[in-house]
DRENZA-232819 format. One record per residue (C-alpha): residue number from 1; x negated, z, y; chain. Coordinates in steps of 0.5 Angstrom, whole numbers, plus 500, padded with zeros to 3 digits. Example, Ala and Ser with C-alpha at 12.3 -4.5 7.8 and 13.67 -1.06 7.14 Angstrom:
// residues 2
num / X / Z / Y / cadena
1 / 475 / 516 / 491 / A
2 / 473 / 514 / 498 / A
// end
This chain:
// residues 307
num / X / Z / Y / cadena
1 / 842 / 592 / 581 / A
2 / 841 / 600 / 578 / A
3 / 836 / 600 / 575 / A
4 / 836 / 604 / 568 / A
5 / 829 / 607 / 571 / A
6 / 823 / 608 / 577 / A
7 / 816 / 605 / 577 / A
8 / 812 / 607 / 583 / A
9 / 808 / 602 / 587 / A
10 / 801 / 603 / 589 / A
11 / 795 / 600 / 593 / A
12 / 789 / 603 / 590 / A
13 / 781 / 602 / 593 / A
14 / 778 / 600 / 586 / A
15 / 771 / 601 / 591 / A
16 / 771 / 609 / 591 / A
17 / 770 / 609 / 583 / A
18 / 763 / 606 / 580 / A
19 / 763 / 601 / 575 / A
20 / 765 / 605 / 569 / A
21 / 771 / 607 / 571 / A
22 / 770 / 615 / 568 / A
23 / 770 / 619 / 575 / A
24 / 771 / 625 / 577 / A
25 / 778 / 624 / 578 / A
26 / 779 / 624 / 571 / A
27 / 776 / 630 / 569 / A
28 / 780 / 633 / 576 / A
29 / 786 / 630 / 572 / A
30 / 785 / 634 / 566 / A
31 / 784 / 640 / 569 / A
32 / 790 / 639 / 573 / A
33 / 795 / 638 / 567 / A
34 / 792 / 643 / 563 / A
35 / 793 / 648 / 568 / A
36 / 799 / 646 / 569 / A
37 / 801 / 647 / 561 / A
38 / 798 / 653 / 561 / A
39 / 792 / 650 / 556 / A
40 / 785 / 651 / 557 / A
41 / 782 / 645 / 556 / A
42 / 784 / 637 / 556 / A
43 / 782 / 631 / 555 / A
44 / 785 / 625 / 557 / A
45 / 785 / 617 / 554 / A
46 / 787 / 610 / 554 / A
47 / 795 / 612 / 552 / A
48 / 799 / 617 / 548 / A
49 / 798 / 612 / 542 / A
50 / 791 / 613 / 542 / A
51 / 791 / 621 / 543 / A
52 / 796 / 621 / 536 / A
53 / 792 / 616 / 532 / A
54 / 784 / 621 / 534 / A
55 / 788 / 627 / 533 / A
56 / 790 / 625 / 525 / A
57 / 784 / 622 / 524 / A
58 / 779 / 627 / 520 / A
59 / 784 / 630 / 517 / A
60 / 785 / 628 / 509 / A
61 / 790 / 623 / 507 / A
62 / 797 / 626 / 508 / A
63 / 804 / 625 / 509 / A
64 / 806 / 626 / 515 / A
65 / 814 / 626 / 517 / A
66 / 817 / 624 / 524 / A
67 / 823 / 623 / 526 / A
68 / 826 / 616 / 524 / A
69 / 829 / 614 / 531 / A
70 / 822 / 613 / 534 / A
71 / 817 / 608 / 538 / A
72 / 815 / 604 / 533 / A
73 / 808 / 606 / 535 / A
74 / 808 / 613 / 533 / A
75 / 808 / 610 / 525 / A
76 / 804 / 606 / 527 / A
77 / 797 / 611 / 530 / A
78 / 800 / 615 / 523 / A
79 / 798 / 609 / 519 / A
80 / 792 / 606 / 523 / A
81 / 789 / 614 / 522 / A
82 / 790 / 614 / 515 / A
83 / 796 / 618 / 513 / A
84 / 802 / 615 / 510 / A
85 / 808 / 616 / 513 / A
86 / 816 / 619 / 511 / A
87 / 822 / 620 / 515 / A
88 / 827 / 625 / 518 / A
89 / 834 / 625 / 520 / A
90 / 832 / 629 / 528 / A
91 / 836 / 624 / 533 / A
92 / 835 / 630 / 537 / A
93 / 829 / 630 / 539 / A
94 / 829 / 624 / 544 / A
95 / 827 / 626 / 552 / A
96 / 823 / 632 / 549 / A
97 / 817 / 635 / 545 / A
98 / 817 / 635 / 537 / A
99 / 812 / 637 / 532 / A
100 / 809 / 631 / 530 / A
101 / 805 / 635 / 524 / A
102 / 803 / 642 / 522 / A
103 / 797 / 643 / 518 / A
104 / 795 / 648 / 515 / A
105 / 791 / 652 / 521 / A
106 / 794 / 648 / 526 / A
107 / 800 / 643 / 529 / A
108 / 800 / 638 / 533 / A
109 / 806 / 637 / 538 / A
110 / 808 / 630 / 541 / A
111 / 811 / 630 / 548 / A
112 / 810 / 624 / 550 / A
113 / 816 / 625 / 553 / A
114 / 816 / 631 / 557 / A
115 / 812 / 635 / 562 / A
116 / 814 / 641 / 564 / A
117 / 810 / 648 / 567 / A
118 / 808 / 653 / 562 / A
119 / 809 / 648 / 556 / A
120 / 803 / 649 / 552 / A
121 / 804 / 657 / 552 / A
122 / 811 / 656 / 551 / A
123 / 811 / 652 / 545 / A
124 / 803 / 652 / 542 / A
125 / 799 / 657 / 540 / A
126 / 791 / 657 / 541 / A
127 / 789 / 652 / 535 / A
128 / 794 / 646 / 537 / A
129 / 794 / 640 / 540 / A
130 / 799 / 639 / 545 / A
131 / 799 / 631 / 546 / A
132 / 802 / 628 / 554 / A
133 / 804 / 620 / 555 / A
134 / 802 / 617 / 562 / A
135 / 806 / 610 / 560 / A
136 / 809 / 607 / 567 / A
137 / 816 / 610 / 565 / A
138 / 815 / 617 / 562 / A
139 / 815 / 624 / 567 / A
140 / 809 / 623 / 569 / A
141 / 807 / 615 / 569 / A
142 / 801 / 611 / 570 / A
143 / 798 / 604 / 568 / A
144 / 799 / 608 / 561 / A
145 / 794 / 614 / 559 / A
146 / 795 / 620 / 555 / A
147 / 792 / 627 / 554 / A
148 / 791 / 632 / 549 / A
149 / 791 / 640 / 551 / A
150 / 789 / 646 / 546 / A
151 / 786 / 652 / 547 / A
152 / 781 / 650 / 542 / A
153 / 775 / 648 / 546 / A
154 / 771 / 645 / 539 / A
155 / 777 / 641 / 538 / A
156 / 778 / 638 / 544 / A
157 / 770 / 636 / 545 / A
158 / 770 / 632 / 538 / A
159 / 776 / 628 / 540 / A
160 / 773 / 627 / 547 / A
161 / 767 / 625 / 543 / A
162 / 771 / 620 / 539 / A
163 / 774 / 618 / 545 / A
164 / 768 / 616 / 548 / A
165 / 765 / 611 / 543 / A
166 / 761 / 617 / 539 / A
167 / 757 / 619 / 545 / A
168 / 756 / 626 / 548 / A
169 / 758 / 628 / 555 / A
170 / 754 / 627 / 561 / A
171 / 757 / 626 / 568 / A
172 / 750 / 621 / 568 / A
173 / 752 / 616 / 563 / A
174 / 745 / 614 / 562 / A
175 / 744 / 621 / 560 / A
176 / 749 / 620 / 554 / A
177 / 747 / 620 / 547 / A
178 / 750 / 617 / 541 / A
179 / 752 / 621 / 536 / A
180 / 757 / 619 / 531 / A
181 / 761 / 612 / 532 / A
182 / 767 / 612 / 535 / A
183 / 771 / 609 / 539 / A
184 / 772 / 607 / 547 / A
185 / 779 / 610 / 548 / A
186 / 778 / 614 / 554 / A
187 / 782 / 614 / 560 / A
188 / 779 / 610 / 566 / A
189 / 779 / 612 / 573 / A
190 / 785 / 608 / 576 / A
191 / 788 / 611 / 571 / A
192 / 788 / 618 / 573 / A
193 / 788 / 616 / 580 / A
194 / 796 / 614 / 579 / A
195 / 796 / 620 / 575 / A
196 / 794 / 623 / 579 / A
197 / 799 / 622 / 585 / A
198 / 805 / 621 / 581 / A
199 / 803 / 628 / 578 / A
200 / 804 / 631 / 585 / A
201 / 810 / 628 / 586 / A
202 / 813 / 631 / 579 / A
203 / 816 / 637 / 582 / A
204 / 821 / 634 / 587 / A
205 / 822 / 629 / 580 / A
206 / 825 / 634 / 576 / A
207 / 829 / 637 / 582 / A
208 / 833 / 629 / 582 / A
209 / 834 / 629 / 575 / A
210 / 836 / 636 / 574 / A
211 / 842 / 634 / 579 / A
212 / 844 / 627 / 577 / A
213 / 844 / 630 / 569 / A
214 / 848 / 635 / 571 / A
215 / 853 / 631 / 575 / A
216 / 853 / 626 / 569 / A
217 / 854 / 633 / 564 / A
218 / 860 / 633 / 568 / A
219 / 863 / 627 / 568 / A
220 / 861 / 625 / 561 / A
221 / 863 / 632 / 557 / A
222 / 855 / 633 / 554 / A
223 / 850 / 638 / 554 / A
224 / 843 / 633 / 555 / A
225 / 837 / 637 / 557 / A
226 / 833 / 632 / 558 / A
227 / 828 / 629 / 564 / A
228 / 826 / 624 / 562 / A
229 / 832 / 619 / 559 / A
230 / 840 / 620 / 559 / A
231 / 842 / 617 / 553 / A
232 / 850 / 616 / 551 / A
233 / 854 / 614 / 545 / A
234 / 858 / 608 / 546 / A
235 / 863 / 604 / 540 / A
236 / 860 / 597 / 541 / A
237 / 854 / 598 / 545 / A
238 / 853 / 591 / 546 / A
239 / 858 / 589 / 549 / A
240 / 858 / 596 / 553 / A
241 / 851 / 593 / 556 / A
242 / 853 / 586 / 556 / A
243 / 859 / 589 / 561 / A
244 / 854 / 594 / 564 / A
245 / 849 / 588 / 566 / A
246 / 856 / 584 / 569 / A
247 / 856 / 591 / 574 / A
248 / 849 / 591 / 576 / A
249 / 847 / 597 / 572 / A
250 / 842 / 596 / 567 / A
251 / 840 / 599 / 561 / A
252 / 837 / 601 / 554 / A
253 / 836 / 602 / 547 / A
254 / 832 / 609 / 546 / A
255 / 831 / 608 / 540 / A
256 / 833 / 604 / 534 / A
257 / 831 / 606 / 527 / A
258 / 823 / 604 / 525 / A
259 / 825 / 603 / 517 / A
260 / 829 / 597 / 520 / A
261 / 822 / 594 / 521 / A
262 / 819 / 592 / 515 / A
263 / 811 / 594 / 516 / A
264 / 814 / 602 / 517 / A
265 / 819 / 602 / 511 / A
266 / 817 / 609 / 507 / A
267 / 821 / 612 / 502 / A
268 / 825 / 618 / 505 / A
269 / 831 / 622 / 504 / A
270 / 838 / 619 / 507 / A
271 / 838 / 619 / 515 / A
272 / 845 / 617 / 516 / A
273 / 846 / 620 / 523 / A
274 / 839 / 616 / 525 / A
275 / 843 / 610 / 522 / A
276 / 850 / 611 / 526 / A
277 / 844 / 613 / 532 / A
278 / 841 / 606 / 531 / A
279 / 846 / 602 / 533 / A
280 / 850 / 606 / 538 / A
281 / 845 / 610 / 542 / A
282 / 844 / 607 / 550 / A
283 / 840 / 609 / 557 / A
284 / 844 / 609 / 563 / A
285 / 840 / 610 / 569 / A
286 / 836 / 616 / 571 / A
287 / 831 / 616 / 576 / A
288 / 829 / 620 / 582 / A
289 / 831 / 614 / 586 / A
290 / 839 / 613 / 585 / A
291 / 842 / 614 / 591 / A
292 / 849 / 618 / 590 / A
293 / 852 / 612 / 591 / A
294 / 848 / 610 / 585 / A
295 / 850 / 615 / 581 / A
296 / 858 / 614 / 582 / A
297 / 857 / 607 / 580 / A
298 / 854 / 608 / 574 / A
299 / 859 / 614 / 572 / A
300 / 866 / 610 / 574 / A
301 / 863 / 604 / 570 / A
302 / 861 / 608 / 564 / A
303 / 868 / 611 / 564 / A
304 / 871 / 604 / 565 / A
305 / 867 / 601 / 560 / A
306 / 869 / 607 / 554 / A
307 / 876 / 608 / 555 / A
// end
């Protein structure tokens, strides 16, 4: 089987961390990832979803628009904040960054789906909040996880205040003291510990996927960028995946239309090209592990199944 994506393995000695699981390595992780972004300062919690719910979550009620070909835990940290969501025909964004919301005197940019050297400078100012997913499948996976960078130092010690069930930070924890109620959000040793690794291994990463979207760029007469999913538009994506799986290549659906589900439907302005995506956008494999073997299969099956 080609498998649509790579999950790394991994033996961890759950003895070299304390009971708490908030070691140095989690702040060793942050500082990593933010210089590595080009931000000042970072703090990490339990997963992406939990970054975008506290990041929107002392602002007042407003109406934030995302794109309707989206996981359906972006509308859902939207709403659990507080703010009420809308929608946007963006079918483009998938395996990059966008802006999530912009207020007044700053913006927040979801990039849950990619990591790149120098992203921060690049695409954010001093005041915004930049926010990364650790999830097991995206650049740099762990056993979930996500982080937040900025320039912004008050921001960034709020929110790991929140993150840390309303208590101040001290590497003691019997030395930390409640200030507000928040929540237990933070990312956990084991979990910056796999991080961490997958991190190191991130450049040579890059370097895989750059080759194999290239050839698939090629071969399929397309212009991806992405390195993080390799989506196509198929006819009959049923059938397509039925027949991909008879070949022993998986695939996946990234993503379908969230108004379909009830609980996230908002009124909006007509989003026909989400609509038309919903229903024909497919993954192919794409990982740092594919042989070059792997690949061949993968575009003389696609072929064959399209034409």
């Amino acid at each position: 089987m080609v498998n649509l994506m790579h999950v790394n393995d991994y033996v961890i000695d759950t003895s070299q961390f304390r009971p708490l699981l908030n070691d140095k390595i989690v702040l060793d992780f942050e500082e990593t990832i933010a210089k590595f972004v080009g931000a000042k300062y970072a703090v990490s919690v339990h997963s992406a979803t939990m970054a975008i719910f506290l990041s929107l979550l002392e602002k007042e009620k407003t109406e934030v628009k995302i794109p309707c070909i989206i996981p359906p835990v972006v509308p859902n940290a939207i709403i659990t904040s507080g703010h009420a969501v809308t929608y946007s025909d963006d079918i483009d964004w998938v395996g990059h960054s966008y802006i999530l919301h912009q207020f007044e005197d700053y913006k927040i940019i979801d990039s849950a789906q990619q990591l790149d050297k120098n992203q921060f400078l690049d695409q954010a100012n001093d005041e915004d909040l930049m926010i990364f997913s650790f999830y097991p499948t995206k650049p740099v996976g762990s056993i979930d996880g996500g982080m937040i960078v900025s320039n912004d130092k008050s921001k960034i010690d709020r929110l790991r205040t929140l993150s840390q069930y309303g208590a101040t930070f001290e590497d003691n924890s019997w030395e930390r003291k409640i200030i507000l109620p928040g929540w237990k959000m933070y990312m956990n040793s084991v979990q910056a510990y796999v991080a961490m690794e997958n991190f190191k291994k991130l450049s040579q990463k890059h370097q895989r996927y750059d080759e194999i979207r290239e050839i698939y760029n090629s071969e399929f007469g397309l212009s991806n960028t992405s390195r993080h999913l390799y989506r196509i538009r198929v006819p009959n994506r049923d059938k397509f995946m039925d027949t991909m799986k008879s070949k022993g290549i998986q695939t996946g659906i990234h993503y379908r239309n969230v108004q379909e589900i009830d609980c996230y439907k908002a009124p909006t302005s007509p989003t026909p090209l989400s609509e038309v995506e919903s229903i024909s956008t497919v993954s192919i494999p794409y990982h740092e592990k594919m042989s070059e073997k792997d690949v061949e299969l993968v575009v003389k099956e696609v072929k064959n199944a399209i034409s």
